[in-house]
Every structure is written in structure tokens, then in C-alpha cells.
N, C-alpha and C positions, 0 to 999 in steps of 0.2 A: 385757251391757254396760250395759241401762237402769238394772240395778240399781248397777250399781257406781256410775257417774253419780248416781245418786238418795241412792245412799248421801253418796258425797265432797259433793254438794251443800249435803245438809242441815249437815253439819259444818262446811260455810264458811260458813249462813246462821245457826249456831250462834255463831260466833266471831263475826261482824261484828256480831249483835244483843246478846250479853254484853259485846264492848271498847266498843263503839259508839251500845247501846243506841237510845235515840232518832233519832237525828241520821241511820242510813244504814235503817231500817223500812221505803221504798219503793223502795230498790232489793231488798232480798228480796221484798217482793209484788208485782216484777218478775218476779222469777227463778218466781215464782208462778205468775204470768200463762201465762208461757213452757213453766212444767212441764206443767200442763192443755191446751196446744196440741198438745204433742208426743204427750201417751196417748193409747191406744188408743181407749177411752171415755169422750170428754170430760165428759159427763155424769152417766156415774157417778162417775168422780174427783172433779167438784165439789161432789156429794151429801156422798160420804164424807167429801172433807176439812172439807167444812162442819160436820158432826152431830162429827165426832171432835173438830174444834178446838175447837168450843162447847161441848163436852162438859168439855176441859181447860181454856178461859175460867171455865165454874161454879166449877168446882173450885178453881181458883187466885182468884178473886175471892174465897171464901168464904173462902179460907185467910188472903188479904190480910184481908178484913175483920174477922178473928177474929184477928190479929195476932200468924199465923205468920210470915206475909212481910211485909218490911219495906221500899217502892219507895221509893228517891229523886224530887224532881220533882214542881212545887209545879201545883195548875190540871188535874190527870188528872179526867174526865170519868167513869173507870172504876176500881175499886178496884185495878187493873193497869196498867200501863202501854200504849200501842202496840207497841212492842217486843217483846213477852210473847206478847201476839195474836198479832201474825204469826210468832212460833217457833211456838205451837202450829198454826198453819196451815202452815209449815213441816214442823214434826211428823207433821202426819196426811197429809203427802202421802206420808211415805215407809210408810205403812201397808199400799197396794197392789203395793208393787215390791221397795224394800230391805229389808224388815220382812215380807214377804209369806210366808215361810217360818213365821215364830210365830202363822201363824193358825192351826196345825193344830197346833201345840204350847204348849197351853194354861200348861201348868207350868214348862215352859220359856220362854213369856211375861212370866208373873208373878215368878218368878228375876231373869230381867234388867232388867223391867221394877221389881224392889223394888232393884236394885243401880245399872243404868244412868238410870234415872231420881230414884233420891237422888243421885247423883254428877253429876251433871247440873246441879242445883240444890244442892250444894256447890260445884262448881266455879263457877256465877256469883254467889255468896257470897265466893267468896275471891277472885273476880274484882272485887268491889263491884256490881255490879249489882241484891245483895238482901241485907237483912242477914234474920237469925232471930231473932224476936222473944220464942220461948219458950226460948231458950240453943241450943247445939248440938246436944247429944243426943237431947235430946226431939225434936226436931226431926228429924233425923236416920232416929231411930223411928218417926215419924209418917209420915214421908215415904215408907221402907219399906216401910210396908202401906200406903198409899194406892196405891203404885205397884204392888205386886204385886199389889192388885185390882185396878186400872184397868185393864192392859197386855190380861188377859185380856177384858174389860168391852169393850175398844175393839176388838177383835178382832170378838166377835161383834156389835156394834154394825154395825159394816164390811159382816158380812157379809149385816145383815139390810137396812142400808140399798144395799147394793149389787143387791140379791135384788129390792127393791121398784122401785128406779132403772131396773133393766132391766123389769120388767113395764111401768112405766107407759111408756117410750120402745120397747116391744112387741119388745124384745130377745127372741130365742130361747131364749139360753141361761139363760131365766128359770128353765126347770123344772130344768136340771143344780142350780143355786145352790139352789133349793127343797130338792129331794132331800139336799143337805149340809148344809141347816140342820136 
């Protein structure tokens, strides 16, 4: 039931930060807060979604700053918006729960992560929330293989930060997570 939850979540903090962009960003890192209460591992949850979100911060800064992406909103501190930040902290919470089945399917990862993650980033394109700076296509393309390497990328990121998280908070099931990596 966590995951169905973690699923429908992420998709209304989807919508609210594409229509809404700025304006509702801490009511989702609300909904944040509240997620990391409720897991099992509060600790390792906020390792992983830290390393994963920062992970899709680099990536999306770089992209901004090479002027793939194209932010509304004058005074940003960062080549992304807040907005952006917190979907991908959004994002990588659902990596241990609703998403937790593509850790072990690598190819099947990168598949959806080259599909639902360009779609993702055309839909708050066509939503306004970002325009594409090198046309459609190309973009489109680009977006594709970044996603289909990432999806995998983040996976075993997950799992290696999750592996260390319990060692140093002298978790047990350090050695099971050892042995799968």
C-alpha cells in the first residue's frame, strides 16, 4: 500500500510543481518531511534521496547552463529553479518504494527511464514551466539517453549509498546489501 501511496504522491507533487512551479515548493518539502517520518529507515532514506536528488540537480544545472533548458524567473540563485530541486527530491524518494522493483532491472530502467523521463520534461514544456533551447527534437534525443543512462546510474547509486548508510548507523543488514552489490 506504501508504494501505491509513494507512487500517487509523487504525481500530485509532479503537478503542483509544473502548474504551480514556485509559488506551492514548500508544501511539497512538506510532504517530504512527512515521507522520511513514515520509512522504515529514516536515515537511509535521507542519504539516498540526498545523493539521487543532487545527482539530478548537476545534471539539470548543466543542462540549464548549456541552454537546453530554458527557466522562467528573474533573481534564481541557481541555474534551476526551487521548484526543479524539490521534484527531484521528490523524485528520488520514490526510488526505495514505488520505483523499487527497477533496481533489479537494469534495462528495464533505462527503457522507461529514456521514455518516462523525456515525457516528463515535455510535459512541463508544454505545460510552460520550461521551454527547449536547442528546438524539440534534439532535445527530445538528448533527453532520451541521458535518461536511459541515468535511471540505471541512480539505481546503483541507491544501492551503494544505501549499503554505506547502514554500515555506518551499524545496521545489520549491511552484509545482505554488500553481497547484492
Amino acid at each position: 500500500m506504501f508504494k501505491l501511496i509513494n507512487f500517487i504522491g509523487f504525481q500530485a507533487c509532479w503537478w503542483l510543481l509544473i502548474l504551480f512551479e514556485d509559488q506551492y515548493w514548500w508544501a511539497v518539502a512538506g510532504l517530504l518531511v512527512a515521507h522520511v517520518f513514515f520509512v522504515r529507515s529514516s536515515a537511509v532514506e535521507l542519504a539516498v534521496v540526498a545523493v539521487v536528488a543532487l545527482t539530478g540537480v548537476v545534471i539539470d544545472s548543466l543542462l540549464a547552463l548549456s541552454g537546453v533548458y530554458i527557466f522562467s524567473g528573474a533573481g534564481q540563485f541557481l541555474p534551476i529553479p526551487m521548484w526543479l530541486i524539490v521534484l527531484w527530491l521528490a523524485f528520488a524518494s520514490t526510488i526505495r518504494h514505488s520505483l523499487a522493483y527497477l533496481s533489479e532491472h537494469y534495462v528495464l530502467a533505462a527503457f522507461l527511464g529514456a521514455v518516462g523521463g523525456t515525457l516528463s520534461y515535455i510535459g512541463g514544456m508544454k505545460l510552460g514551466a520550461v521551454a527547449f533551447g536547442h528546438g524539440f527534437y534534439a532535445t527530445v534525443i538528448l533527453l532520451g539517453g541521458i535518461w536511459a543512462c541515468l535511471m540505471p546510474v541512480i539505481f546503483l547509486l541507491s544501492q551503494r549509498v544505501e549499503a554505506v548508510t547502514e554500515r555506518l548507523i551499524g545496521n545489520d543488514t549491511f552484509q545482505i546489501t554488500k553481497e547484492k552489490l
